[in-house]
C-alpha atoms as an extended CHARMM CRD file, in Angstrom:
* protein
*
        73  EXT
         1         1  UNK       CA              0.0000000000        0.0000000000        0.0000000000  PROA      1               0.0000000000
         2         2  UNK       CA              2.7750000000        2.3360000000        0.9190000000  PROA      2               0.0000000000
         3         3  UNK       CA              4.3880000000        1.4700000000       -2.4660000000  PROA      3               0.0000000000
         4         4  UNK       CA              1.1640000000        2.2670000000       -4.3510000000  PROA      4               0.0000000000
         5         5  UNK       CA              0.8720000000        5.7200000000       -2.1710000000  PROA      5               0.0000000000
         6         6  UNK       CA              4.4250000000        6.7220000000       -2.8450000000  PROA      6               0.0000000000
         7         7  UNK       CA              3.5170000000        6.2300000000       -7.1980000000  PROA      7               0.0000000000
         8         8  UNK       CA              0.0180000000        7.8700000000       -6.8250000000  PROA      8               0.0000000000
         9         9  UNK       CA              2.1450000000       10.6940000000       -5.5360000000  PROA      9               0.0000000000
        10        10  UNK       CA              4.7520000000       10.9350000000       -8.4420000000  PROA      10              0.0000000000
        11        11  UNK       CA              1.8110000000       10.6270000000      -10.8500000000  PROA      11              0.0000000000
        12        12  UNK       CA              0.1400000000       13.7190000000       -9.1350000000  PROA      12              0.0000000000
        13        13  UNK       CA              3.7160000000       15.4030000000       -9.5650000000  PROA      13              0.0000000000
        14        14  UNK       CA              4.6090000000       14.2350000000      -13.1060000000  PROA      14              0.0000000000
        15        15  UNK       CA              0.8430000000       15.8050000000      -13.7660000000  PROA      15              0.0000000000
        16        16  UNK       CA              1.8730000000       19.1900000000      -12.6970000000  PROA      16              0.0000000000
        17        17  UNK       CA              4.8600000000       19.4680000000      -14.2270000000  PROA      17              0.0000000000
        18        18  UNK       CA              3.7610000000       18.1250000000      -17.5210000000  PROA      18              0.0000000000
        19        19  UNK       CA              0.8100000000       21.1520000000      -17.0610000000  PROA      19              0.0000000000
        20        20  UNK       CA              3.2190000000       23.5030000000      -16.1590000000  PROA      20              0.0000000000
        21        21  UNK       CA              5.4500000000       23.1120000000      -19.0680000000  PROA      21              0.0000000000
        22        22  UNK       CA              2.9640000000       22.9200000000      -21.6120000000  PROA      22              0.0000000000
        23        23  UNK       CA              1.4410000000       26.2080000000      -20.6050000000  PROA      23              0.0000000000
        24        24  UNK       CA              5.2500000000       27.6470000000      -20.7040000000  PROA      24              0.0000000000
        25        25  UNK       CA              6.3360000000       25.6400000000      -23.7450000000  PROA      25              0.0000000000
        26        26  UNK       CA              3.3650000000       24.7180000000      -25.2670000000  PROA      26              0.0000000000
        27        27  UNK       CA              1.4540000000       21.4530000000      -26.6780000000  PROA      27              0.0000000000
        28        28  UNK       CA              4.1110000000       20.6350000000      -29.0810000000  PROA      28              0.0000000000
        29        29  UNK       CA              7.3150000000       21.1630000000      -27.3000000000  PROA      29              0.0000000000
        30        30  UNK       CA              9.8280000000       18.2590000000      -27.5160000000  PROA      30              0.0000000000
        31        31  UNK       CA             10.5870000000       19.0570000000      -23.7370000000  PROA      31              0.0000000000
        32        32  UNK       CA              6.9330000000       17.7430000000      -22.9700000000  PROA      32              0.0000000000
        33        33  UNK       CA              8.9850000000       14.3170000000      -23.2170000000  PROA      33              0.0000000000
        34        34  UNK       CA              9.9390000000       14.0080000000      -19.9270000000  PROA      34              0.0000000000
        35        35  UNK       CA              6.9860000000       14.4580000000      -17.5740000000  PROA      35              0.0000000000
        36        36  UNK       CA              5.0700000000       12.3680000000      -20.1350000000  PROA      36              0.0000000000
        37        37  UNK       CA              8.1620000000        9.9110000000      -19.6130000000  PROA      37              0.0000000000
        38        38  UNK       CA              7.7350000000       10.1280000000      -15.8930000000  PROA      38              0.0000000000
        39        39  UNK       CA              3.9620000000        9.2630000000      -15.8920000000  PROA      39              0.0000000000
        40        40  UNK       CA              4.2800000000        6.5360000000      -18.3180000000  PROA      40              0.0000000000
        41        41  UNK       CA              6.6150000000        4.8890000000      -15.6100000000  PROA      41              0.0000000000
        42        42  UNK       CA              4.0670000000        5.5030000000      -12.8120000000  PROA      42              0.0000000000
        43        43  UNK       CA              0.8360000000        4.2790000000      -15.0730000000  PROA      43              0.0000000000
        44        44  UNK       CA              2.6520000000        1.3450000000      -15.4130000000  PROA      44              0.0000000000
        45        45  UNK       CA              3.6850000000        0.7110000000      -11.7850000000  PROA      45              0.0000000000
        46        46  UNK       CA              0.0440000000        1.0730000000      -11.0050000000  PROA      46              0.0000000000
        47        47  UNK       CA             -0.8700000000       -0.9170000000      -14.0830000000  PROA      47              0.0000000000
        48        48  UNK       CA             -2.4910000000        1.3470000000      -16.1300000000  PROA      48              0.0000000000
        49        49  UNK       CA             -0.6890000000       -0.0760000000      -19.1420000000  PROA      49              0.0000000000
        50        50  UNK       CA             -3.1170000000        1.8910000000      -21.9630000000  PROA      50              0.0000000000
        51        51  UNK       CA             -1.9900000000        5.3130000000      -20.6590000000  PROA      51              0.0000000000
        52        52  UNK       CA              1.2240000000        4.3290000000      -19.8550000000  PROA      52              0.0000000000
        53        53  UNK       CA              1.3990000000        3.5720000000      -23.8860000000  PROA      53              0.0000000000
        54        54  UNK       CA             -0.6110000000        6.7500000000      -24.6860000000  PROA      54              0.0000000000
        55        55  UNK       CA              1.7240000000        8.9400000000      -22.8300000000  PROA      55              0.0000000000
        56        56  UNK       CA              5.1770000000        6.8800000000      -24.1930000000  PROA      56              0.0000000000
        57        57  UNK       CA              3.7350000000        7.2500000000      -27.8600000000  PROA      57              0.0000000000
        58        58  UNK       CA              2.9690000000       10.7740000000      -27.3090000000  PROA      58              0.0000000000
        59        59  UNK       CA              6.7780000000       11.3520000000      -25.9690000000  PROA      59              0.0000000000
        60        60  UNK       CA              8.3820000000        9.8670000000      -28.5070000000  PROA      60              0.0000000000
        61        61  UNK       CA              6.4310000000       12.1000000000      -30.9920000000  PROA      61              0.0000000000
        62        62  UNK       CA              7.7590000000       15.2830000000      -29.2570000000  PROA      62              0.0000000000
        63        63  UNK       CA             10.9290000000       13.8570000000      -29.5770000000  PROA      63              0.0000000000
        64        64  UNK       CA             10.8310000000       12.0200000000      -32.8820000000  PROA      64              0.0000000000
        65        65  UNK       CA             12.9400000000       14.9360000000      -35.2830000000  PROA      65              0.0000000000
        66        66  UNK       CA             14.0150000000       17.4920000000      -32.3320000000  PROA      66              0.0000000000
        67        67  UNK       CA             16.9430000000       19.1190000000      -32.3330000000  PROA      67              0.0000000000
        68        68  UNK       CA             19.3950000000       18.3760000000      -28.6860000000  PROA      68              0.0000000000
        69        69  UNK       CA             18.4580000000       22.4010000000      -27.9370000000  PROA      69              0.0000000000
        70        70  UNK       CA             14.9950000000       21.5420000000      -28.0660000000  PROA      70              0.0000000000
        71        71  UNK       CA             15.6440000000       18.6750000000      -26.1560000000  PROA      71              0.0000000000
        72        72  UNK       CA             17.3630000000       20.6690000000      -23.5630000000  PROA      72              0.0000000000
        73        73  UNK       CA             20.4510000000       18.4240000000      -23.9510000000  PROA      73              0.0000000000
């Protein structure tokens, strides 16, 4: 249960940030990438496996052509 807790609590996190940044960077920003990243890897923990997939699909379109300063990198 604590386990579960602890992810339900990154989700919540990974959900603001990914709002955050797309109301600073915008829908399309290859920087999106990472908080999408981030709640792929908690839908999955708590075995949500079609979002996870939604949100990993939608990540590597952001970052599918992006240059490494778009990427932050």
């Amino acid at each position: 249960m604590r386990v579960r807790g602890a992810v339900v609590g990154a989700r919540a996190v990974e959900l603001q940030s990914l709002d955050g940044a797309t109301k600073a960077l915008g829908e399309k920003h290859a920087q999106l990438a990472d908080p999408l990243t981030g709640l792929a890897l908690c839908d999955l923990a708590l075995g949500k496996k079609a979002e996870a997939a939604a949100a990993l699909e939608r990540a590597l379109a952001l970052r599918a052509g992006a240059t490494s300063a778009e990427l932050g990198e």
